[in-house]
C-alpha positions as CSV (number, residue, x, y, z in Angstrom):
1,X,10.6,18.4,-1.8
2,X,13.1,15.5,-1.5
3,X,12.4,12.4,-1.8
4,X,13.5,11.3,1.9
5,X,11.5,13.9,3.5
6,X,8.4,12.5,2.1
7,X,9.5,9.4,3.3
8,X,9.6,10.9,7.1
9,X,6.7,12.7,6.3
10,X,4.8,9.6,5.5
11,X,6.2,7.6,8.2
12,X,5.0,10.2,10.6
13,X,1.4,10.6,9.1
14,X,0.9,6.9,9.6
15,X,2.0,7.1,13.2
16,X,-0.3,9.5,13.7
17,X,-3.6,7.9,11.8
18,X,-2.0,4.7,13.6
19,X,-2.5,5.8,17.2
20,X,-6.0,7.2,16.7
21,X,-7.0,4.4,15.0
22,X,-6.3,2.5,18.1
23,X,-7.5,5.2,20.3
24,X,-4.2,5.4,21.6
25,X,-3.6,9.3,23.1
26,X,-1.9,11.6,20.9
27,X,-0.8,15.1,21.2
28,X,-2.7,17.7,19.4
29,X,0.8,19.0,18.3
30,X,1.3,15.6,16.5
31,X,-2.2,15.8,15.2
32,X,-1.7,19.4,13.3
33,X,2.0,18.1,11.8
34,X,0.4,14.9,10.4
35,X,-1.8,17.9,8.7
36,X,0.9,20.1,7.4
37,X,2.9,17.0,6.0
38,X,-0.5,15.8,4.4
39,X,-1.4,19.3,2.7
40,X,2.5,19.5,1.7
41,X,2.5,16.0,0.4
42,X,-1.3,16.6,-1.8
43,X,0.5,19.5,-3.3
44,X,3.6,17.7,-4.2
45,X,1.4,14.8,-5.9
46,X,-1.2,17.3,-7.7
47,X,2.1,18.4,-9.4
48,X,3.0,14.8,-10.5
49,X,-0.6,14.8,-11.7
50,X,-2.1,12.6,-8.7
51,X,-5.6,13.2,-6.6
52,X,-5.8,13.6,-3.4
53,X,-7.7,10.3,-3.0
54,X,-4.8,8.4,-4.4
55,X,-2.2,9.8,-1.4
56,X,-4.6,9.0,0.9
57,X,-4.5,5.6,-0.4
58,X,-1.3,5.5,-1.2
59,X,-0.2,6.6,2.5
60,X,-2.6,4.5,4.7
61,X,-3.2,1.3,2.7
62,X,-0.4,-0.2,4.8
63,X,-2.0,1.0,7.8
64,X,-5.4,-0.8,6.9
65,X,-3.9,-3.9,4.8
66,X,-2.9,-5.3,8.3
67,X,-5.7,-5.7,9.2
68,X,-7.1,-9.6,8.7
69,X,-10.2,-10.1,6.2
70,X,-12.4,-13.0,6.0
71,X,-15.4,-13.9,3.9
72,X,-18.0,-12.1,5.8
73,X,-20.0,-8.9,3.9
74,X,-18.1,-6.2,6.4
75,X,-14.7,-7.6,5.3
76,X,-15.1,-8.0,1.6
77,X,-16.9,-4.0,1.7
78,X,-13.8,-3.3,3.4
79,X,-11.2,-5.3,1.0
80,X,-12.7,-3.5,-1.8
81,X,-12.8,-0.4,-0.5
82,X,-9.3,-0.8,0.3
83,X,-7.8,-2.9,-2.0
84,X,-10.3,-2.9,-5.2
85,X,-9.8,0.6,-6.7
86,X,-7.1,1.4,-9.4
87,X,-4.5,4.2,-9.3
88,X,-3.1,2.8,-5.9
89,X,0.3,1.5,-7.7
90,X,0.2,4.9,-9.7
91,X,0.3,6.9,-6.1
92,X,3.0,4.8,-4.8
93,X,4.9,4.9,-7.5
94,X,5.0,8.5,-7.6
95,X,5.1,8.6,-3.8
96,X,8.4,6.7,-3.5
């Protein structure tokens, strides 16, 4: 797969995650591509020797990253959960 239809792929799964994490309506149509792309994109990693977990990451950090922390025990669970584990700058690497 090329590289710049991973990049539309990518684009579009974040749409997709972004609206239903607002609870924005979203077509089921939209709903079942976002799946396609993200089954075709954990097949493309696996080959470049990546997890699943790792596109997942990879894909919707920037989604989540925008979101503001503070100091408070729900934020900093969240920060590391996010943010904390290795192998994200592996997945993006590989990714873009």
């Amino acid at each position: 797969m090329n590289t710049q239809r991973e990049a539309m792929q990518i684009s579009e799964v974040r749409a997709v995650v972004a609206q239903l994490t607002q609870e924005r309506p979203i077509s089921s149509h939209a709903v079942e591509a976002a799946r396609g792309a993200m089954q075709q994109l954990f097949e493309e990693a696996a080959e470049r020797g990546l997890t699943s977990a790792e596109v997942v990451k990879a894909i919707l950090l920037p989604i989540f990253e925008k979101k503001p922390f503070c100091d408070c025990p729900t934020c900093a669970a969240r920060r590391a959960a996010v943010l904390g584990e290795a192998g994200n700058e592996r997945a993006f690497a590989a990714l873009s």
